[in-house]
Each structure stands twice: as structure tokens, then as C-alpha cells.
C-alpha positions as CSV (number, residue, x, y, z in Angstrom):
1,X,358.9,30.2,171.3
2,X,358.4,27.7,168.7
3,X,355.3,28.5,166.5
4,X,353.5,25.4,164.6
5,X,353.1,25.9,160.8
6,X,350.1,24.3,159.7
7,X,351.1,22.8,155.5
8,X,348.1,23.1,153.4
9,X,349.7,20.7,150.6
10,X,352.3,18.1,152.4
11,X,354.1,15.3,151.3
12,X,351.2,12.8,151.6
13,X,348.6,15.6,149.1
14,X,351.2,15.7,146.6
15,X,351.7,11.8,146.7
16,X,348.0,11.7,146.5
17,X,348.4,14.1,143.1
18,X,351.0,12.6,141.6
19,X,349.3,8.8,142.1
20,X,346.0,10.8,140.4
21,X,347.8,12.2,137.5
22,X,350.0,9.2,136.4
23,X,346.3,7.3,136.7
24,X,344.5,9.8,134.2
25,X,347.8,9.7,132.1
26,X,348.0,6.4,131.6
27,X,344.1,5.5,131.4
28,X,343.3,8.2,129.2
29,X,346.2,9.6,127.1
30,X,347.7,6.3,126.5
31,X,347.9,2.8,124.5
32,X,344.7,1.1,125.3
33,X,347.0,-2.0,126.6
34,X,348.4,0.5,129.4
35,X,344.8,2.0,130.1
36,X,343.4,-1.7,130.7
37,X,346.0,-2.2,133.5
38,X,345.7,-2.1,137.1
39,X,346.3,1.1,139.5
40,X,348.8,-1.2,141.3
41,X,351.0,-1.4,138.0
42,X,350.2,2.0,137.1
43,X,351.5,3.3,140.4
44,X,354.6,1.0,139.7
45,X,354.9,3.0,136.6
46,X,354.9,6.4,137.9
47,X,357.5,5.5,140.3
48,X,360.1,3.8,137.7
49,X,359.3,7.2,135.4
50,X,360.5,9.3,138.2
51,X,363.7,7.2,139.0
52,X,364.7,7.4,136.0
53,X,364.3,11.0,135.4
54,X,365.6,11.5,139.0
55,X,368.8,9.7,137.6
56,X,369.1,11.4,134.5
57,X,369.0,14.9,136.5
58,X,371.2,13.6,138.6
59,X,373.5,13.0,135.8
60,X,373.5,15.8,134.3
61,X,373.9,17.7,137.6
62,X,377.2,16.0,137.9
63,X,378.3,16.9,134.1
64,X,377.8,20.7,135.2
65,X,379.4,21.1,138.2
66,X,382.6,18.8,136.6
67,X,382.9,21.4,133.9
68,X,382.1,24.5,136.2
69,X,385.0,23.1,138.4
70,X,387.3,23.1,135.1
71,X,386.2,26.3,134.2
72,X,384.1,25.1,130.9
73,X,380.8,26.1,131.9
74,X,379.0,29.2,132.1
75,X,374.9,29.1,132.2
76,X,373.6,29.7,128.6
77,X,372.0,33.6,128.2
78,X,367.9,33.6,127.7
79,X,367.5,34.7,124.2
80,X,366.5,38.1,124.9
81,X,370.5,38.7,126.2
82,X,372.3,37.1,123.9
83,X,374.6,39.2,121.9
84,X,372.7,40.8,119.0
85,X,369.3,40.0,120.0
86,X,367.0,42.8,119.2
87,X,365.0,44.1,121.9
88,X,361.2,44.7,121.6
89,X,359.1,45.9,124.3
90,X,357.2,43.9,126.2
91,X,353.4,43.9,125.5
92,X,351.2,43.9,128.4
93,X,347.4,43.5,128.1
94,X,345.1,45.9,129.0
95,X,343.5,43.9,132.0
96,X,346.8,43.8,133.6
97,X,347.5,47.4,132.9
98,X,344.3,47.8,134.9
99,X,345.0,45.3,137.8
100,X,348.1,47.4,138.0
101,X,346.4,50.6,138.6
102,X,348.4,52.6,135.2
103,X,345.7,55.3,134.5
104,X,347.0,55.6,131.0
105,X,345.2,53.0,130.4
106,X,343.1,53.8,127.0
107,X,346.0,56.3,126.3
């Protein structure tokens, strides 16, 4: 039996969000020229931002998987891996200690 999934945040939420945030972006945290424009070009905006980036990921998606296919690539280490890194151990704060349930808590 097929069973109906009911999406709290779909495709037209999230084009709602994004339209909001390029909005604030632009009328607050920008020139003053850009904040004076209309939602119409500001809407253009956000979609020739995310073209672009969509093209530049694209790119460079295409630059990995050439040099994984020669054998030239391997995914960089996080910091903590690389050769010669020293180790420290992780601090984790009390509340989280707690919400964890460790009883050595105020050990």
C-alpha cells in the first residue's frame, strides 16, 4: 500500500525563504542603491547569484571527478588527521554532559 507523506517544508516554503532572505540581504546589509530597488529586481538578483554559483559548483565538480578518473585526487584529511597533528580531547560542556545522562558530571 502506498502511504502519503505529508512535507512540512516543500519546494514552494523554501522558494518563499529564499525570496525572504535575498530581500533582507539586499535591503538591509547592502549599498543603499541595491536597498532602494524593487522586490521584482531583487528576486532577479537572487536567481542570477544562484546560477552562477550553481555553475561554478558545477565546474568544479567536473575538475574532481577528471582528476579522480586520472588518479590525481584524493579528498583532503580534516586537520585533526593530518599526519602530525596533535590530538587534544574534545571539550564538552557541562549541560551536554548532563543532557547526556554522564553522572560524573561535577567529578
Amino acid at each position: 500500500p502506498m502511504r502519503s507523506t505529508r512535507r512540512l517544508f516543500g519546494f514552494h516554503a523554501f522558494v518563499e525563504c529564499m525570496l525572504k532572505l535575498s530581500l533582507v540581504h539586499l535591503g538591509y546589509h547592502r549599498t543603499a542603491a541595491q536597498a532602494e530597488q524593487p522586490a521584482s529586481l531583487k528576486a532577479m538578483w537572487l536567481l542570477v547569484y544562484m546560477h552562477v554559483h550553481f555553475l561554478k559548483a558545477k565546474d568544479r565538480a567536473v575538475e574532481v571527478e577528471k582528476a579522480e578518473s586520472a588518479g590525481l585526487y584524493s579528498p583532503p584529511l580534516p586537520p585533526a588527521l593530518a599526519p602530525g597533528a596533535r590530538r587534544f580531547p574534545r571539550h564538552v560542556p557541562a549541560m551536554q554532559r548532563l543532557l547526556r545522562g554522564d553522572l560524573r558530571l561535577f567529578a
